[in-house]
C-alpha positions in Angstrom: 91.2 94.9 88.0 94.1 94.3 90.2 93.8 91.6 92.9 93.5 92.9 96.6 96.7 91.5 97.9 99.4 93.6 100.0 102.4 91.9 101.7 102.7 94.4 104.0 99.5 94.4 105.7 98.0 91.8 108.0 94.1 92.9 107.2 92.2 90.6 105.4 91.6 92.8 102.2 89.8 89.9 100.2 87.0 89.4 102.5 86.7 92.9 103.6 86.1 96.5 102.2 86.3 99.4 104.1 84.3 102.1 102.8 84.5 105.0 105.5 86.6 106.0 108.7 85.6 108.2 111.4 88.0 109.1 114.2 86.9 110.8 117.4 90.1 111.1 119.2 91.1 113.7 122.2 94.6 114.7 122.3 96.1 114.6 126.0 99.7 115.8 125.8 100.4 114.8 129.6 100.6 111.4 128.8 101.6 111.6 125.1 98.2 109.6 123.6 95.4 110.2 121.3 92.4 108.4 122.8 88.4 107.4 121.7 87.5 105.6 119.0 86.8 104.5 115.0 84.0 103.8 113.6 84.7 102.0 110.3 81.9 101.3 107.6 82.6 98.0 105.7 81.5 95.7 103.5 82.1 91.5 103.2 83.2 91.3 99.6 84.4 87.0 100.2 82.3 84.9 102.9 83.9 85.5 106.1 83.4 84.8 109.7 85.9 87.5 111.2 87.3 90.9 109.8 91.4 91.9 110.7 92.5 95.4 110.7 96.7 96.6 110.9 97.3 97.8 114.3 100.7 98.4 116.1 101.5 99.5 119.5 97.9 100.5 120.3 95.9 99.8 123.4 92.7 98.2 122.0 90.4 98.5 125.2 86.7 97.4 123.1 85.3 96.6 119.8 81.6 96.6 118.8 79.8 95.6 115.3 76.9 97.7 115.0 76.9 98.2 118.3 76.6 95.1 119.7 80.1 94.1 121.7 82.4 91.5 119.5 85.1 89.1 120.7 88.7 90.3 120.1 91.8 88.6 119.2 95.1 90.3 118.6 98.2 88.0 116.9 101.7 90.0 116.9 104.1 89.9 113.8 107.6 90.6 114.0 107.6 93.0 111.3 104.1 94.1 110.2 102.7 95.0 113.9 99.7 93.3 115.3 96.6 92.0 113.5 93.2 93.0 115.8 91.0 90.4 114.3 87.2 90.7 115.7 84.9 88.3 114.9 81.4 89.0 112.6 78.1 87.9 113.9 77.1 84.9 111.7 73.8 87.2 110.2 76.9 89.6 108.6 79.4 86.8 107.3 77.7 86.7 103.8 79.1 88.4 100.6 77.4 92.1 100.1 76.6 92.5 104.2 77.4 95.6 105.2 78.3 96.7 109.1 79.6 99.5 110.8 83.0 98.3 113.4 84.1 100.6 116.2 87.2 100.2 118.2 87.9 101.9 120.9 91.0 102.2 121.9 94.2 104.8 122.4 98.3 105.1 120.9 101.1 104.4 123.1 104.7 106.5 123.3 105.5 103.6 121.0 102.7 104.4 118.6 105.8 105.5 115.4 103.2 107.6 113.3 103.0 110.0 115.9 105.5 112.4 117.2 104.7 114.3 120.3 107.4 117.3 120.6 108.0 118.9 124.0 107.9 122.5 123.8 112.0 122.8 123.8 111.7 120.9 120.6 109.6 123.4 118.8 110.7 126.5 117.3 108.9 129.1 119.6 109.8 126.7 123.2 105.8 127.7 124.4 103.9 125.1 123.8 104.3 120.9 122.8 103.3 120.3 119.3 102.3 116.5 117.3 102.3 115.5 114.1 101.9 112.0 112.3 103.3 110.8 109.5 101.8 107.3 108.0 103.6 106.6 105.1 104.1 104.3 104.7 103.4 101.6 106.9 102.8 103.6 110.1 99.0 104.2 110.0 98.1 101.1 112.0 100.2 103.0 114.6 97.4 105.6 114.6 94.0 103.8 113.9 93.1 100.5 113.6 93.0 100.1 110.0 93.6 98.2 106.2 97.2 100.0 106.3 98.0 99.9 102.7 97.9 101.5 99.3 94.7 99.8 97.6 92.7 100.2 100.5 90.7 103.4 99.8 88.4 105.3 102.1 87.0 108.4 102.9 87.3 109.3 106.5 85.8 112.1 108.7 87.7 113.2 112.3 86.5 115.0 115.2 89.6 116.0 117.3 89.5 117.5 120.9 92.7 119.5 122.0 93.6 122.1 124.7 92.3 125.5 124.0 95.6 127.0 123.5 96.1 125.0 120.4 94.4 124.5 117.1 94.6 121.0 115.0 94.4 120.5 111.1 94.0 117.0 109.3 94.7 115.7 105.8 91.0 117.2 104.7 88.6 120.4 104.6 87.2 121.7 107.9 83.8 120.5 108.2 82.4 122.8 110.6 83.5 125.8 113.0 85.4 124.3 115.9 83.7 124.4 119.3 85.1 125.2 122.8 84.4 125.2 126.4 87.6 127.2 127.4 89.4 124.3 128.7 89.5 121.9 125.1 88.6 122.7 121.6 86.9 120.6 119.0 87.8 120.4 115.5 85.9 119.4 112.8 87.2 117.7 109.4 86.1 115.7 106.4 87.8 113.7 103.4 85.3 113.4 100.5 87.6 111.7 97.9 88.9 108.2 99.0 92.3 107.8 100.3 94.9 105.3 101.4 95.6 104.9 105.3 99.4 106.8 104.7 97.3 110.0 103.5 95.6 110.7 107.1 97.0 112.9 108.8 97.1 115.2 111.9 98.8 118.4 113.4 98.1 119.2 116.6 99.8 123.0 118.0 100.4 126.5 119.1 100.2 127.5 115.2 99.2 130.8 113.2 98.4 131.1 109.7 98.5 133.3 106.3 96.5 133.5 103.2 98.7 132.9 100.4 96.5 132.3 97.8 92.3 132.3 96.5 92.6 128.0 98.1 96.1 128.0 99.8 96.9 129.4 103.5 100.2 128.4 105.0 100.6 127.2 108.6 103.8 127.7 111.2 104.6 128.5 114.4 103.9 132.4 114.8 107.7 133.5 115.1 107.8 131.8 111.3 104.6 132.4 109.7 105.4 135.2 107.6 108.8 133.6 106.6 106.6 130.6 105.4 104.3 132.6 103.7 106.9 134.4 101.9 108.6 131.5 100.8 105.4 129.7 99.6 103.7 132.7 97.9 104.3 130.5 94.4 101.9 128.3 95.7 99.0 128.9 93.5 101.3 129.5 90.2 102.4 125.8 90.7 98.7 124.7 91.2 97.5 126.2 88.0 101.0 124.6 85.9 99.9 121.4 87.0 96.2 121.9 86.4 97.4 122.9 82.9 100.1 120.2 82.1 97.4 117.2 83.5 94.7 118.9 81.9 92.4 117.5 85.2 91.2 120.3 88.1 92.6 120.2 91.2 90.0 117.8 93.0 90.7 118.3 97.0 89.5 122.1 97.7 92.1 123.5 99.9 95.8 123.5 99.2 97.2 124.6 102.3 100.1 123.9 104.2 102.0 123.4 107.4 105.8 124.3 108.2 106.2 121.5 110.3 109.2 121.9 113.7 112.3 120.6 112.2 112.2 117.1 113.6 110.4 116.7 111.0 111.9 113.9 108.1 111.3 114.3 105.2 111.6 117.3 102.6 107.5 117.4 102.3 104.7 115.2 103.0 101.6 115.3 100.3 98.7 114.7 103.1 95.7 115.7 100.6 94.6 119.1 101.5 97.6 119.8 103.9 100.9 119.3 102.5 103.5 119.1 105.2 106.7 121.1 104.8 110.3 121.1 106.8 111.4 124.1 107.6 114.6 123.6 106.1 112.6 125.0 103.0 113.1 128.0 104.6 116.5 129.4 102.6 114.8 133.2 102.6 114.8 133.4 99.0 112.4 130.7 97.7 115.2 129.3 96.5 114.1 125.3 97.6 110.5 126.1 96.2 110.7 123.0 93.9 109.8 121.1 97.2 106.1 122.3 97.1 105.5 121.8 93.3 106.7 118.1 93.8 103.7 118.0 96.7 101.4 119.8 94.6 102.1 117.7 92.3 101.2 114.2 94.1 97.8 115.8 94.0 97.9 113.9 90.8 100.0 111.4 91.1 100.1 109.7 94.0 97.0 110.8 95.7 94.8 110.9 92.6 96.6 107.9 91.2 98.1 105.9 93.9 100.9 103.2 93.5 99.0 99.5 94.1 101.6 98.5 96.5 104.4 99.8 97.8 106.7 97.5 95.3 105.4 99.6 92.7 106.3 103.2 94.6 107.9 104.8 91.6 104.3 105.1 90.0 104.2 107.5 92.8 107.4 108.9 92.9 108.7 108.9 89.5 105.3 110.4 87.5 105.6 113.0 90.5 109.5 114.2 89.7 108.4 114.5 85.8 105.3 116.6 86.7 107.5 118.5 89.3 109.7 119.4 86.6 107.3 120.5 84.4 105.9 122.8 86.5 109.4 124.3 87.1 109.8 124.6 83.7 106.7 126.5 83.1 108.1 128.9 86.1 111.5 128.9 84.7 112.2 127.9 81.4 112.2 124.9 79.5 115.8 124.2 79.9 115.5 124.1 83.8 113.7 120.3 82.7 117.1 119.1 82.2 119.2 120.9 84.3 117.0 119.7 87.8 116.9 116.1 85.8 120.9 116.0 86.4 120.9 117.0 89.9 118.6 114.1 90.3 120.6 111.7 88.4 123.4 112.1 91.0 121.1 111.5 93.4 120.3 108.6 92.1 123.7 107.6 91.8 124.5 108.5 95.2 121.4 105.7 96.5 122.7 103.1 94.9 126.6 103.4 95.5 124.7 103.3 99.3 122.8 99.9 98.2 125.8 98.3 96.1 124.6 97.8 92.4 123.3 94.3 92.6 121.6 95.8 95.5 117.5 94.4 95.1 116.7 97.7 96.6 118.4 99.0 93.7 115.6 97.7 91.0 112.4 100.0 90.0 109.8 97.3 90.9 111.7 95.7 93.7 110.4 92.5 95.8 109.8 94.0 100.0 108.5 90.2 100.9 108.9 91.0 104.8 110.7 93.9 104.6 109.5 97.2 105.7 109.0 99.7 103.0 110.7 102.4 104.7 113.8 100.1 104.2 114.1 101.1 100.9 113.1 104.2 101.0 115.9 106.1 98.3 116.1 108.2 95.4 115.5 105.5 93.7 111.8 105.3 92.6 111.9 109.0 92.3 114.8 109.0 89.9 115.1 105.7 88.4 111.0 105.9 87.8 111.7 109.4 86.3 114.5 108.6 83.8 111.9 105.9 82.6 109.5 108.3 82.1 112.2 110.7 80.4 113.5 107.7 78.4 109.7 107.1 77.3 109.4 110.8 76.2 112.4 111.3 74.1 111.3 107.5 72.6 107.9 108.6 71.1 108.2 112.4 71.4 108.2 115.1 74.4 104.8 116.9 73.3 103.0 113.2 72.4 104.5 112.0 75.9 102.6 115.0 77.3 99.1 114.1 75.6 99.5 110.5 77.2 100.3 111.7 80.6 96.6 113.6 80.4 95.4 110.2 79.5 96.9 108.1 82.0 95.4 111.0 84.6 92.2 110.5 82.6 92.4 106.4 83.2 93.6 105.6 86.5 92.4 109.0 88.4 90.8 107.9 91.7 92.6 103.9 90.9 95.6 102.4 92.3 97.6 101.0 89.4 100.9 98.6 89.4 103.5 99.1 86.7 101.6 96.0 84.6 99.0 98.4 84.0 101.4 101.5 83.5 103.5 99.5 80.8 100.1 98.0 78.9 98.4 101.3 79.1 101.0 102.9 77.5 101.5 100.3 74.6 98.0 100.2 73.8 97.9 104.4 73.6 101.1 104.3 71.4 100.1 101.3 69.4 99.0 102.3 66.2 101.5 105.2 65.8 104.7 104.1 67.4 105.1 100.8 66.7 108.8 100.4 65.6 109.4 102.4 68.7 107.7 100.1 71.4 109.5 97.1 69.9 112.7 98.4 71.4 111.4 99.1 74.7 113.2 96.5 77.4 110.4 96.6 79.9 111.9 93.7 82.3 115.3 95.3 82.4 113.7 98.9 83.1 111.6 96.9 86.3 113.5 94.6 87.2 117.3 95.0 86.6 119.5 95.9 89.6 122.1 99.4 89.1 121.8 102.4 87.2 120.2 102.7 84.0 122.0 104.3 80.8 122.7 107.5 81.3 120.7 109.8 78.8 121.7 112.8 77.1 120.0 115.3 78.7 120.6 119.1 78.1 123.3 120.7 79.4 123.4 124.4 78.3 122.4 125.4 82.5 124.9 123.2 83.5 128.2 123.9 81.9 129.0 126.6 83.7 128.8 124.3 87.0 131.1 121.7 85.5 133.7 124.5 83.8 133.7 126.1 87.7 134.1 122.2 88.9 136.6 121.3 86.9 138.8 124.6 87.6 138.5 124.2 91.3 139.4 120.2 91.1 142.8 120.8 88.7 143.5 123.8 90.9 143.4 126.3 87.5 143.5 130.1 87.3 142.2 132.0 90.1 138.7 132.5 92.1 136.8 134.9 93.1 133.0 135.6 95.1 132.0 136.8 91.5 132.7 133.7 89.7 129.1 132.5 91.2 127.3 136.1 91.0 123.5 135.8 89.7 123.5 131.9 89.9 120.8 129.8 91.3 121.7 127.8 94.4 120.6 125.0 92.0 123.8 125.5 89.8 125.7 126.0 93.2 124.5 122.8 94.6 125.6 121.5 90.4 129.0 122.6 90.7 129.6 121.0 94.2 128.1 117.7 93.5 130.7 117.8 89.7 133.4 118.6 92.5 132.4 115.2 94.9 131.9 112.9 91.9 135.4 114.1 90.1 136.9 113.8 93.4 135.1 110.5 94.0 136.4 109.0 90.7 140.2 110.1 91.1 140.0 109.0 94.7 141.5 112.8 96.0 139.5 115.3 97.8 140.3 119.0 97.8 143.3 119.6 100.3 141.6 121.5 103.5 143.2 125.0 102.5 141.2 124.4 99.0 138.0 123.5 101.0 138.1 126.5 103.4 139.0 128.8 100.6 135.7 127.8 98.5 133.8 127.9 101.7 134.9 131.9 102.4 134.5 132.7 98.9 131.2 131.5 97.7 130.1 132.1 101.6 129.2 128.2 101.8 129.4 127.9 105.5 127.1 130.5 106.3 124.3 129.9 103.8 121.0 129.4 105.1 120.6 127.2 102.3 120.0 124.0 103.6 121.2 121.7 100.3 124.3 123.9 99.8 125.3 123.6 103.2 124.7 119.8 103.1 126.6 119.5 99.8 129.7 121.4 101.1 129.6 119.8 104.6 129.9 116.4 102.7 132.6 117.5 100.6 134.7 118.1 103.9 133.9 115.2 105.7 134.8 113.3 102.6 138.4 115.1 102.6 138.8 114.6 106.6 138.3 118.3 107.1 137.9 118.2 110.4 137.6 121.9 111.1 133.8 121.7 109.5 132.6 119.0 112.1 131.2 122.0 114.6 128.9 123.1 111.4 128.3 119.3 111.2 127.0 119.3 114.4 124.9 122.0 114.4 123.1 121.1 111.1 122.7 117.9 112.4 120.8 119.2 115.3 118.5 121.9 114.1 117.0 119.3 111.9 116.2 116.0 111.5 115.7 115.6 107.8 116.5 112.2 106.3 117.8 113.0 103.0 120.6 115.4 105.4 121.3 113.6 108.2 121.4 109.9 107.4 123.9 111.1 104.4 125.9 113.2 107.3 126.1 110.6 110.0 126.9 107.4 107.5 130.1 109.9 106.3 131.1 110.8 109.7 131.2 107.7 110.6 133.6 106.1 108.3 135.8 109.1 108.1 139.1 109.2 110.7 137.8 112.1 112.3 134.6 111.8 112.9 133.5 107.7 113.5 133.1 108.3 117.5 132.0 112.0 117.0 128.9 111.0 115.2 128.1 108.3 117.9 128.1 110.9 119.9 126.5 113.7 118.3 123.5 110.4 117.6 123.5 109.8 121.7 123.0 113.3 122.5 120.4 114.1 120.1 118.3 110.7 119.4 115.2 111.9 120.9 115.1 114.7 119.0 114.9 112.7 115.4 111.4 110.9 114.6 111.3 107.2 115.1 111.2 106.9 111.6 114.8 108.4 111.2 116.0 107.1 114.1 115.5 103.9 113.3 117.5 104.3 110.1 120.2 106.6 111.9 120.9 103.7 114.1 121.3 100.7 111.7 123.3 103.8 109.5 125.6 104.2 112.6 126.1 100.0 113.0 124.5 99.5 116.2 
């Protein structure tokens, strides 16, 4: 069993286990706070006189344990937040005792897992709107709590909002909400343990489709039926992974919510309610890929859940393979390969960011005092994947298949660090791949810095990207609208990312006459298509093109999606034409990102 030690939280996970959480919070959107209390049900698992629970820029007004009031101490840490430690009555200090701790208290403005979005910052400018987003060291912002990966619970929440909006959490309504005509109550539970970062809430003016027999889709109403016609694969993708892990879907409900574009990340797997950006939204389900790879942390990452966040590729990586597969099954087999290159460019793309030797740069790297979302990249996603494909094509695709059913089988319900991963494997593959484990180079696949070796993965999808690529970089024969006609935007996005890496490596971008002529063509400025558009838009910035910087703007300000804008603003910045424009463009539009990316915007832009 692995030992309950996290460097990122301040908790005292040795002596304490927390079985149970249940918030009672009202929403009050005047003063932007979530207020009430947490009961938390726990147990003394190492003699202790005191338990400590992760908080960070939250008012803690009272504590009680079972009931009776409790002293309170609160110790700040530069990095990690502030640790509430209360003390235990002596009668509950031995190993075994069991108590029930409630806090009351309520977030600040400061509180980072929560954003609270005035109604110009939605996408129907009615009503304001929250959401949080915990992962993965912003929980303690939210609830007093153990705010790491091995802490498991399951939590309840009873939520009180104004009656013109409704709220959904990270778990299955428990009861029909209740109103008095001025607030409503909502009602959830979680019945399968989680980590802190899987909690979740959504508080707004929101409407909702059916989508499938245990999926509805959530959005502001002007979007709702764009969402649901985007996500109507939904249920496909559910039954592909059900198949491929050969394990049920475990959490009831799939449903999910088209979040207002602020929003930072591509998707959010909050059990139950996956959360979505709405630059998803491409009208032609086109970016799709983005839901399996939730659906598919129902398994890995939520059913199995990396042990710490040094081990986040267990996460990440086990959810790109099972992303792909389920693709696949949609698809075809080749499309297995063909996403696994666009990846491996992104992977590249991290670690040219990092510099190789870069310990950000390693599968299984050391965080001591660092915040996880430091080095948060496409790293454990791609890096952890090409292990996994390495391992595959080492003892055979179909056997790798049977052993990922077992490792669901083993660790379901578990956290698990890559010791276990590597021992489980070697004891499954023992007896018939045995010449084949000997050459496996476990430390350098952990713990070396840079790229891996590059495998040899399929390339029938692909060579018509590269062949379009390679025409457009020597300047060869001529081009027309029709030399892209049936494509996926995937081979779209292909071919521009074969242009940027040619260009890269012969240090020469496309002249601006090139640029503008690709962009009319293949109709690359007006695409709704969020990764084209990115794709081209950094191709121009790259070749000082400084006629795209008004399409630069305006992407960067109807969304506020990491893996877009932080590329965007670093590239504006070091370009001629654009180092003070993307100040600027930052200083306008700040308050509009989520703390998260604004945090990483502003070290991005050198401030």
């Amino acid at each position: 069993m692995s030992q309950r030690v996290d460097k990122h939280t301040l908790a005292n996970l040795s002596a304490i286990a927390v079985h149970s959480l249940d918030l009672h919070l009202t929403a009050d959107f005047d003063r932007s706070a979530l207020h009430g209390y947490v009961d938390i049900e726990a147990e003394v698992l190492e003699e202790t006189n005191e338990v400590i629970l992760d908080t960070r820029a939250l008012y803690i007004k009272s504590a009680t344990i079972d009931g009776v009031p409790t002293l309170k101490k609160q110790i700040d840490d530069e990095v990690f937040g502030t640790a509430l430690h209360l003390a235990l009555p002596e009668a509950l200090q031995a190993v075994g005792s069991k108590f029930t701790a409630r806090v009351y208290y309520e977030t600040t403005p400061e509180s980072s897992a929560i954003q609270w979005l005035p109604k110009e910052q939605t996408a129907d400018k009615e009503y304001p709107y929250l959401f949080t987003q915990c992962q993965a060291i912003h929980a303690r912002s939210l609830l007093p709590c153990q705010d790491c990966p091995m802490a498991k619970s399951v939590y309840k929440g009873t939520i009180t909002v104004p009656s013109w909006a409704k709220c959904l959490m990270s778990a299955v309504a428990s009861a029909e909400p209740e109103s008095d005509g001025e607030f409503t109550k909502f009602y959830y539970e979680q019945n399968v343990a989680v980590p802190s970062y899987l909690i979740a809430i959504v508080i707004g003016h929101i409407d909702s489709r059916e989508v499938g027999p245990r999926s509805r889709v959530w959005s502001e109403p002007s979007q709702v039926d764009a969402v649901a016609y985007e996500f109507a694969q939904t249920e496909d993708f559910l039954r592909s992974a059900e198949e491929i892990m050969d394990q049920e879907y475990v959490w009831g409900r799939y449903d999910m919510v088209s979040l207002p574009p602020s929003f930072p990340f591509g998707g959010m797997e909050n059990p139950c309610l996956t959360f979505a950006t709405p630059t998803l939204l491409a009208g032609d389900r086109s970016l799709a890929d983005v839901i399996a790879h939730e659906i598919a942390h129902s398994w890995t990452g939520n059913l199995i859940t990396n042990h710490t966040w040094e081990h986040f590729w267990l996460n990440e990586g086990w959810t790109m393979w099972l992303q792909r597969k389920i693709m696949a099954k949609i698809h075809s087999d080749l499309h297995f390969d063909f996403d696994a290159i666009i990846g491996w460019t992104a992977l590249q793309d991290s670690i040219d960011h990092f510099g190789a030797d870069h310990e950000f740069t390693k599968l299984v790297p050391t965080l001591d005092g660092a915040d996880p979302d430091d080095s948060f990249s496409s790293v454990p996603y791609e890096k952890g994947f090409n292990l996994l494909y390495y391992l595959s094509k080492l003892v055979g695709d179909d056997e790798f298949e049977t052993f990922a059913k077992a490792y669901v089988h083993e660790f379901k319900y578990k956290t698990v660090t890559s010791d276990q991963f590597r021992d489980f494997f070697v004891a499954y593959f023992s007896e018939t791949k045995a010449d084949e484990l000997a050459t496996i180079d476990w430390d350098t696949w952990f713990y070396a810095t840079g790229m891996p070796a590059r495998p040899n993965f399929d390339t029938t999808i692909s060579s018509a990207s590269a062949e379009l690529a390679d025409r457009w970089v020597k300047g060869e024969g001529t081009f027309e609208s029709s030399d892209i006609e049936g494509w996926t935007s995937s081979q779209i996005i292909v071919t521009l990312e074969a242009i940027l890496e040619k260009c890269t490596e012969r240090n020469e971008y496309l002249s601006h006459e090139v640029l503008e002529n690709m962009g009319t063509l293949y109709n690359l400025a007006e695409t709704k298509n969020s990764e084209v558009r990115f794709r081209y838009q950094t191709l121009c910035v790259r070749a000082e093109y400084s006629a795209i910087l008004p399409q630069v703007e305006e992407f960067l300000k109807e969304q506020g999606r990491m893996k877009f804008v932080r590329p965007l603003y670093r590239d504006l910045y070091k370009s001629e034409f654009g180092k003070e424009e993307a100040r600027r463009i930052f200083g306008e539009w700040k308050e509009f990102y989520h703390p998260i990316a604004r945090k990483m915007i502003y070290k991005d832009l050198g401030y």
